[in-house]
VOZAGU-492946 format. One line per field, with one value per residue (C-alpha): residue in three letters; x, y, z. Coordinates in nm, 2 decimals, m for minus. Layout:
BEGIN
type: [ALA:...]
u: [X:...]
v: [Y:...]
w: [Z:...]
This chain:
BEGIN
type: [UNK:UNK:UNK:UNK:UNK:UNK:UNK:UNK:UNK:UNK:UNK:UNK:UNK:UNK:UNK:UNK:UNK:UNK:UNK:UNK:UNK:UNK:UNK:UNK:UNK:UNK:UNK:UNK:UNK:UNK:UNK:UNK:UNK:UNK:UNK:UNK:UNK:UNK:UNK:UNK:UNK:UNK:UNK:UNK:UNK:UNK:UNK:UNK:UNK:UNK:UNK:UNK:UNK:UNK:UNK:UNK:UNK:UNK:UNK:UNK:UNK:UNK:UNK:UNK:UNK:UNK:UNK:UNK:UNK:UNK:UNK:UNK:UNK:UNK:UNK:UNK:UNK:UNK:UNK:UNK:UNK:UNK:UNK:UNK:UNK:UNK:UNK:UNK:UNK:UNK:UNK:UNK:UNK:UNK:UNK:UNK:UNK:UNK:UNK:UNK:UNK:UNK:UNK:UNK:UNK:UNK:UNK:UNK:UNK:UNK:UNK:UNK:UNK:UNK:UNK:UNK:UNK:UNK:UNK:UNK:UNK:UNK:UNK:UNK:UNK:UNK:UNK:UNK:UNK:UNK:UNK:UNK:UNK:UNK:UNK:UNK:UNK:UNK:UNK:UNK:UNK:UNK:UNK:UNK:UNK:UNK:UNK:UNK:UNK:UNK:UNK:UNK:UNK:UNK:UNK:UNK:UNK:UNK:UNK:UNK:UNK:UNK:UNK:UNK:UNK:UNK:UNK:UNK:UNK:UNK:UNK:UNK:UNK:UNK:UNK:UNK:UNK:UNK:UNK:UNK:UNK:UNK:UNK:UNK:UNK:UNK:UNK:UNK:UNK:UNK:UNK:UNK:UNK:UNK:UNK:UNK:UNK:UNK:UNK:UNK:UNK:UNK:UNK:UNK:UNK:UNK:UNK:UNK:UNK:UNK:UNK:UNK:UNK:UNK:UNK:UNK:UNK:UNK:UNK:UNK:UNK:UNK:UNK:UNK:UNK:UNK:UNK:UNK:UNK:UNK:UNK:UNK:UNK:UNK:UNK:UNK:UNK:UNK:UNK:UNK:UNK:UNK:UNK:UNK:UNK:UNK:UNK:UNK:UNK:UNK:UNK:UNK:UNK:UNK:UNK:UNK:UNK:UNK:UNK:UNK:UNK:UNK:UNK:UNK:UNK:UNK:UNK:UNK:UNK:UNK:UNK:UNK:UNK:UNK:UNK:UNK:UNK:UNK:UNK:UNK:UNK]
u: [0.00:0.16:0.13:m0.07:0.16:0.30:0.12:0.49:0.45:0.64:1.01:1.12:1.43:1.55:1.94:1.98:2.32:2.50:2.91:3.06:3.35:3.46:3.82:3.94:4.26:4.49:4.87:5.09:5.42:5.69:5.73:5.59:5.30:5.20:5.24:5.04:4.76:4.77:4.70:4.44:4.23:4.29:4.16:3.85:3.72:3.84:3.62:3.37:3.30:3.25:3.05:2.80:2.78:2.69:2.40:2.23:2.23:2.08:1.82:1.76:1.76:1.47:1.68:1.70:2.06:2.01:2.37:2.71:3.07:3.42:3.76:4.06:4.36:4.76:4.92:4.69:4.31:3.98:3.67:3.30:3.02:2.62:2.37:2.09:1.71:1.51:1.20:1.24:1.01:0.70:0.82:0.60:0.60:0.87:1.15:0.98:1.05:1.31:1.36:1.65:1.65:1.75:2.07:2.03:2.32:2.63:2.71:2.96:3.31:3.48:3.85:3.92:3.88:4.19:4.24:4.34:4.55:4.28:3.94:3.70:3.32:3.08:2.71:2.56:2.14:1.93:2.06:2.26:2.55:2.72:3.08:3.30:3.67:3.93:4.24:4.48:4.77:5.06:5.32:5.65:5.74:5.46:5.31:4.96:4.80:4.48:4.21:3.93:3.66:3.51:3.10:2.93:2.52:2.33:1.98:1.77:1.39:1.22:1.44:1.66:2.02:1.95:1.85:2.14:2.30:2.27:2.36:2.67:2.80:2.75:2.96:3.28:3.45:3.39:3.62:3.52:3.27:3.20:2.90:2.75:2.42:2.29:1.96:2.04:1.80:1.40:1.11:0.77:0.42:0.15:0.05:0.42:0.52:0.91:1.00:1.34:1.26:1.05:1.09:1.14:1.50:1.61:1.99:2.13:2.15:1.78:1.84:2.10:1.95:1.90:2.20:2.44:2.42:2.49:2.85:2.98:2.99:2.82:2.87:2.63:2.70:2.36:2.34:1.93:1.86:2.07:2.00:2.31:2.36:2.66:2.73:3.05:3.09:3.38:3.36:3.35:3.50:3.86:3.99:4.38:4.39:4.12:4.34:4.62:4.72:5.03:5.07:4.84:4.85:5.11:5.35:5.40:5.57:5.34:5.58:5.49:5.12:5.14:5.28:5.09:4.72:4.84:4.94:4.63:4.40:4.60:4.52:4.14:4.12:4.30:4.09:3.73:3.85:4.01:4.30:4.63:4.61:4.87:4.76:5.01:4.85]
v: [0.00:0.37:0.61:0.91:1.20:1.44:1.78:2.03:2.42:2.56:2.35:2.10:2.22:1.85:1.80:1.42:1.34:1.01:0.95:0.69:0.57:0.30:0.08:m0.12:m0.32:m0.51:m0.62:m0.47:m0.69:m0.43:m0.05:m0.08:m0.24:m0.03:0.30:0.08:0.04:0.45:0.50:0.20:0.38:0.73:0.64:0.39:0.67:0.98:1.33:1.27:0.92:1.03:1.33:1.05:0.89:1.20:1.32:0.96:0.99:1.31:1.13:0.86:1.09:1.35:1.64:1.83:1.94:2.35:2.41:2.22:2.38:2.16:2.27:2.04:2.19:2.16:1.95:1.74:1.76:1.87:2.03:1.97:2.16:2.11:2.36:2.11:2.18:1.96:1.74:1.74:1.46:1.49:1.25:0.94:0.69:0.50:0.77:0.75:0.39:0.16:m0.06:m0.07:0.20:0.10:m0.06:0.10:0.00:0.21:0.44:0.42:0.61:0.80:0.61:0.87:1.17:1.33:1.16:1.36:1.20:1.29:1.39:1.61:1.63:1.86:1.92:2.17:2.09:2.41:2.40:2.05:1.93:1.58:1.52:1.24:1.23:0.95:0.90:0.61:0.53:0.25:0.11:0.16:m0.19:m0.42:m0.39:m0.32:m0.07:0.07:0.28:0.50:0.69:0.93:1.03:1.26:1.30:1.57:1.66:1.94:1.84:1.56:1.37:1.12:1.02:0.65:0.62:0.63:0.40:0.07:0.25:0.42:0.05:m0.14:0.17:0.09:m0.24:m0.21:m0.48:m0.25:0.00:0.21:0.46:0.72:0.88:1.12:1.35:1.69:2.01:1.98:2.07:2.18:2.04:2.27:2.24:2.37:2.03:1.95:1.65:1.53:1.29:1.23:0.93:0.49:0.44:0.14:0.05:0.16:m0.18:m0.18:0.02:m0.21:m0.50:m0.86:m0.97:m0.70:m0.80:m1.17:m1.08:m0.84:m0.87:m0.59:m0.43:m0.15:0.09:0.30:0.60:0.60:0.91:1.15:0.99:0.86:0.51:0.37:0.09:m0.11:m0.37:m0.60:m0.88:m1.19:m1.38:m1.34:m1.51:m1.41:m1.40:m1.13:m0.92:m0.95:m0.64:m0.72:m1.05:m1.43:m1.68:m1.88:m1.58:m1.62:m1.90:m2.07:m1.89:m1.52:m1.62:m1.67:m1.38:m1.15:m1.35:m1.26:m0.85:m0.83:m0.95:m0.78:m0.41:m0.51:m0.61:m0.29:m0.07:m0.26:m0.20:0.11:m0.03:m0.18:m0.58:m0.80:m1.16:m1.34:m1.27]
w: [0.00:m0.10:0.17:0.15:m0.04:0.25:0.17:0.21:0.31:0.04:m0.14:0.04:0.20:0.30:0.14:0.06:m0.01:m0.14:m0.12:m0.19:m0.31:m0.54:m0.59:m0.84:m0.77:m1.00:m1.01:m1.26:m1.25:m1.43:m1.43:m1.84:m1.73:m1.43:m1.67:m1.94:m1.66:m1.60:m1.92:m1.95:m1.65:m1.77:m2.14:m1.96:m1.74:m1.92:m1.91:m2.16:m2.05:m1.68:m1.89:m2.01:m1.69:m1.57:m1.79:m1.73:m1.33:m1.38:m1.57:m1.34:m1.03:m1.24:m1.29:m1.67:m1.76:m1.84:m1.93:m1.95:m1.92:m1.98:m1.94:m2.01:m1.86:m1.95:m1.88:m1.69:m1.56:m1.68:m1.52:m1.63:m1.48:m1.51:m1.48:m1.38:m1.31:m1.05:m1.20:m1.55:m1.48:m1.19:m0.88:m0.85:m0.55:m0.63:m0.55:m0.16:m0.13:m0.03:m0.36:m0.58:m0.87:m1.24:m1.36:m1.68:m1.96:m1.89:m2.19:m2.41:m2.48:m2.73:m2.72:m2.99:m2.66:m2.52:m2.21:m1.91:m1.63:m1.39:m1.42:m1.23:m1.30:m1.09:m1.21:m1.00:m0.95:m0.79:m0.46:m0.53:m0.74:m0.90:m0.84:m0.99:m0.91:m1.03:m0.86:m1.01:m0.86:m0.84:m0.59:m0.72:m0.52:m0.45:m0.77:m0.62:m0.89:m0.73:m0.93:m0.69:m0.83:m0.54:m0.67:m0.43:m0.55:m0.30:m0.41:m0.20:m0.28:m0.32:m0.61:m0.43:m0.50:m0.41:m0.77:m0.92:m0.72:m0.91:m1.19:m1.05:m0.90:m1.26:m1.44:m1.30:m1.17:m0.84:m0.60:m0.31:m0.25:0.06:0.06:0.26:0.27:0.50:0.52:0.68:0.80:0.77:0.57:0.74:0.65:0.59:0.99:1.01:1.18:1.09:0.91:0.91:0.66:0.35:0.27:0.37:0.42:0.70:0.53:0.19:0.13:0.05:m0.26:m0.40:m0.66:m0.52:m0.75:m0.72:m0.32:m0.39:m0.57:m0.22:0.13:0.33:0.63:0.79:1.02:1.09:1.32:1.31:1.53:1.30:0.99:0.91:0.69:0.61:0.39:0.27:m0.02:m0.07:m0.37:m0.27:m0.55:m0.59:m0.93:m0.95:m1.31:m1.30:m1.08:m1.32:m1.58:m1.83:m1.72:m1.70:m1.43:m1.74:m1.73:m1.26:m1.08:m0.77:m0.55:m0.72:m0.75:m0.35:m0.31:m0.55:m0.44:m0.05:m0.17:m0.33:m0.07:0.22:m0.05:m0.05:0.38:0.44:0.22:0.32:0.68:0.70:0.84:0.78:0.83:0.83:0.63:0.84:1.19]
């Protein structure tokens, strides 16, 4: 059964905002193949592409792109920004509920695009804005080559970043994910009662498709009272050869693919838990 619509005095000043950020981890065994991987990532997720990804949470979420503004910069870096418009779309129902949004297909790239070393995207919504910052990087001595993407989707109304997640997740590879979403200030009902929320929300997990879940373990940590959720994701599957950039499991010795499975594993632990972990304890 849908609950009645809340009847709002006025906008809804409540800010919803989603962060999260997402890893991808491989081993690049030489110096060649850890710049090759650099330049794998920066061409994979390169400003136009992030562009793209972009314009289609703003569908998803209900906003209407006004304006768009990109600057690539020398020598490295670019800058996008979107002048977006709440409800391009009405809202129904299903943006107050706690069910997965859409996995829509992820768009496409240009591999033709000048690709940047590192990329920043901010769309700014009335009152609200979409960042997406990538950050690869290398060890120079474990081989450990680590890619993070950092997306940040606040919305001031009724449209809800929560939307967008499934979408977000299936656009990159995502070994480990770790997400944040709060609701901050109040909107007042036409008996001038606050409300501190609009809307069914128990765990993020709850907006995350049935089969995405199966692939990751989660971990919660909720602060109820101040409207706090925060969720982690760690794949659960761990195939070396998929971890592997320049090189197959033919090209390492058992004695390197010991070592490289137990670097690679002790990366993931420490980035899921926040910590440095030792395998050997």
């Amino acid at each position: 059964m849908v609950d009645k619509k809340l009847q709002l005095h006025g906008f809804n000043n409540l800010t919803k905002s989603l962060s999260f950020n997402i890893y991808d981890i491989c081993y690049t065994r030489t110096e060649s193949d850890q710049k090759e991987y650099i330049k794998y990532i920066d061409e994979l997720y390169n400003a136009e592409r992030l562009s793209q990804i972009l314009l289609e949470v703003t569908n998803i979420i209900g906003a209407n792109v006004l304006s768009v503004s990109r600057q690539d910069y020398d020598p490295q870096g670019s800058s996008v920004t979107m002048l977006i418009a709440e409800h391009s779309r009405p809202p129904d129902e299903s943006d107050r509920r706690e069910e997965p949004g859409p996995v829509p297909k992820a768009p496409a790239f240009d591999s033709e695009m000048p690709v940047p070393v590192s990329e920043t995207i901010l769309a700014h919504l009335d009152k609200s804005h979409v960042t997406v910052h990538t950050y690869p990087e290398s060890h120079p001595h474990s081989g450990i080559s680590t890619f993070r993407v950092d997306i940040d989707v606040s919305t001031c109304g009724l449209i809800s970043p929560l939307r967008a997640l499934n979408y977000l997740i299936h656009c990159f590879d995502s070994d480990i994910v770790t997400m944040d979403y709060r609701i901050r200030g109040f909107t007042r009902d036409v008996n001038g009662h606050k409300h501190y929320v609009d809307h069914d929300i128990n765990s993020v997990q709850n907006y995350i498709s049935t089969d995405t879940k199966s692939l990751y373990q989660l971990i919660d940590v909720n602060v109820y009272q101040e409207n706090i959720f925060h969720t982690k994701m760690l794949l659960k599957e761990f195939i070396l050869d998929n971890y592997l950039f320049g090189a197959g499991i033919d090209d390492l010795s058992e004695k390197e693919m010991v070592t490289v499975r137990e670097c690679l594993q002790q990366e993931m632990f420490e980035i899921f838990y926040g910590r440095n972990y030792d395998l050997g304890k």
